[in-house]
N, C-alpha and C positions, 0 to 999 in steps of 0.2 A: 556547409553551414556558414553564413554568417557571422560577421561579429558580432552585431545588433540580436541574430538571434541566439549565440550562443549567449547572449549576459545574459537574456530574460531566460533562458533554463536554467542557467547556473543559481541564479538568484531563487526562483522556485525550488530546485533541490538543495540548498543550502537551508531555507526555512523548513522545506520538507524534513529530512534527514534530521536536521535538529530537533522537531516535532518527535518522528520517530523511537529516538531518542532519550527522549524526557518523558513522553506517554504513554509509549508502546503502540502508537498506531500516525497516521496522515501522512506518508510519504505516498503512496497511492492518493487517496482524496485530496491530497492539496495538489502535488504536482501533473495530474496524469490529465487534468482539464489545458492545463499551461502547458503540456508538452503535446499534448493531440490540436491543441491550436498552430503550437510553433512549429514541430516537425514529427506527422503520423507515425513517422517508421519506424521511431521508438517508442512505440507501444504496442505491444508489453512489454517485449522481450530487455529492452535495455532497461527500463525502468524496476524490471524485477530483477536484474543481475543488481542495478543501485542498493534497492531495499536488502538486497541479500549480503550487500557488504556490512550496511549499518545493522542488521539484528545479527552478523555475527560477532560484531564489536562489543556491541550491547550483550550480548550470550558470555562473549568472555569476562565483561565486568561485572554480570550479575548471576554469574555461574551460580553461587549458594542459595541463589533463591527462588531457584524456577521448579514451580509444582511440577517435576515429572510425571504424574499419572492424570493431573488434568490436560498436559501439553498432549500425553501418549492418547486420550479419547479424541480429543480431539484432531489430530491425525489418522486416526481409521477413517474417519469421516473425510477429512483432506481426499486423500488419495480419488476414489470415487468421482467428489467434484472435481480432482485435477483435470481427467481423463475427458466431461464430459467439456469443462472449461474449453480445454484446446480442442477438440471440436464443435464448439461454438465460435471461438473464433475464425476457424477452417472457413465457415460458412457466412460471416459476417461481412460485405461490403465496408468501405471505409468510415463511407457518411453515418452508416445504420452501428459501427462501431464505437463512434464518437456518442451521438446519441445516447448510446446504451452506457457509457461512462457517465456522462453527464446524469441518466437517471440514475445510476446507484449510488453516485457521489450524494445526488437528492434527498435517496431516499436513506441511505446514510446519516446524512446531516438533521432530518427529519425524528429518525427513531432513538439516534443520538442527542438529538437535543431534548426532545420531550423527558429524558431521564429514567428508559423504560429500563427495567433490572430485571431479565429473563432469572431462572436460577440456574446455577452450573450443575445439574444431575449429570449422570453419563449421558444419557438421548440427546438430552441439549447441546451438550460439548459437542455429538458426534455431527448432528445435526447444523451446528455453526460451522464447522470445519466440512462439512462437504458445500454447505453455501458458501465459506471463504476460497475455496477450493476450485471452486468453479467460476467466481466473478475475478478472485486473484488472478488466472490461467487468462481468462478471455480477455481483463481492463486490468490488471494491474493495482486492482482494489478489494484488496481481501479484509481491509482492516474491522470496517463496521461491523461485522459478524459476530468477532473474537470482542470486538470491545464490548458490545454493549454483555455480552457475557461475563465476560472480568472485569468489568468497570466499577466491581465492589470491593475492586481490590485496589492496593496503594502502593506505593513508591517501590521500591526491589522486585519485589513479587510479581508485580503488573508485568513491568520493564523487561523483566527475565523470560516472565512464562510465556508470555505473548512475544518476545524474541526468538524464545528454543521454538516455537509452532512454527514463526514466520518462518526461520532458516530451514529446516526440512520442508516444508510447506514450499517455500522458492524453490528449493535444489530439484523438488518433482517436478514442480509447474515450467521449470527451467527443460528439464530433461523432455516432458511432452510436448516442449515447444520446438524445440530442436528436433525431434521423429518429423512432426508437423512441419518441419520448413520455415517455420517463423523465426525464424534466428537465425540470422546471416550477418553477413558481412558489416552492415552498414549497422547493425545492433550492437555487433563489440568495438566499433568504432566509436558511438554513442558514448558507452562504457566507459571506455577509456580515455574519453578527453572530458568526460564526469563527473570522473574517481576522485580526483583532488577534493572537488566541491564538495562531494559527499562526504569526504572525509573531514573536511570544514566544518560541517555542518552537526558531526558529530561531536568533532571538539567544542563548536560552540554549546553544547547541549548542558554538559558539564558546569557550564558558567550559569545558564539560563534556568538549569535545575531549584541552582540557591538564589535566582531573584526572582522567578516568577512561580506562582503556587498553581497545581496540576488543574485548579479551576479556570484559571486564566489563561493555560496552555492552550486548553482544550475547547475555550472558547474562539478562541483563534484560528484554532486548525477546521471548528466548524464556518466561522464565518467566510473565510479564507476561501474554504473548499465551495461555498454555495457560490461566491462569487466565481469562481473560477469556471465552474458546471452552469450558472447562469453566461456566462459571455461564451460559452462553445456553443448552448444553442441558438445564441443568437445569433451566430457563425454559420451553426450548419443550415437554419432557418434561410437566413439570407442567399442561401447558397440558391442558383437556378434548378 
């Protein structure tokens, strides 16, 4: 890796992570467009060991206020999508893998922004969680799912509950990537010249909590993420 290409991933998962962080969601839709541009081979697998550090940071600071029985529905559902997740990637080409990031970050950014407010029944939870389960597993983008489900929820709460899903939600999609053969070498190598960033990224979040309000986070992590999902396919588009 590069120098020049490590600063533009450092600088993506530094804003990712912090995102993360503050809203409970965009370290997949912001970074996973900038990292399948700069270098494929970390995606998924290093980008969800990333996210897995930050939601369990996040888990430890907002231990007291994570809805355990909506996090637990929605991990029945998880598991399911895990499973078919990493055999969707199994099968996936590099080109037709980028692509298919680029539309969920899309369509992400799309049902995210319009401000649609599913309700969180059991169905629904289980139902979000097998669709995070499964885009998380394949692209590294589980977040839209879980948001626009808790997206009626605010500060601790969000951060927490959608942190406790993300952390077992990774730790499976981790583990069927690894049966799977996606996870090699050059993935915890990713990882670990990262981890710093990430963990930057985290600290700054702290800061960016008390200036910036979850409206204006969240506008950012959407625009961010279009832009980012717009210049991949213009990438793969171009490609011969």
């Amino acid at each position: 890796m590069s120098v020049g290409a490590y600063a533009v991933l450092a600088a993506a998962i530094l804003v990712a992570s912090c995102l993360q962080a503050s809203i409970g969601f965009g370290m997949g839709m912001l970074a996973a467009p900038v990292v399948a541009l700069v270098d494929p081979a970390l995606i998924p697998g290093t980008l969800i060991m990333l996210a897995t550090l930050v939601t369990l940071l996040v888990v430890l600071r907002e231990r007291t206020a994570i809805d355990l029985s909506g996090a637990g529905w929605a991990l029945l559902g998880r598991i399911p999508g895990t499973v078919a997740g990493a055999l969707l990637l199994a099968a996936l080409p590099e080109r037709a893998l980028a692509l298919t990031i680029a539309a969920v970050v899309l369509g992400g950014v799309v049902l995210t922004g319009v401000g649609w407010i599913p309700t969180p029944r059991r169905r629904t939870l289980v139902l979000a969680g097998a669709t995070s389960g499964l885009l998380g597993t394949a692209t590294a983008i589980g977040g839209p799912p879980m948001a626009l489900v808790w997206q009626g929820r605010s500060g601790p709460e969000l951060r927490g509950t959608m942190a406790g899903f993300f952390l077992v939600g990774s730790l499976l999609s981790l583990a069927m990537l690894t049966v799977t053969g996606a996870v090699h070498a050059d993935t915890l190598r990713g990882f670990v010249l990262l981890t710093p960033v990430c963990v930057a990224g985290y600290a700054v979040s702290r800061w960016a909590n008390r200036l910036l309000t979850p409206r204006r986070q969240r506008c950012t992590a959407i625009t961010m993420s279009a832009l980012g999902a717009a210049l991949l396919i213009a990438q793969q588009v171009g490609l011969p």
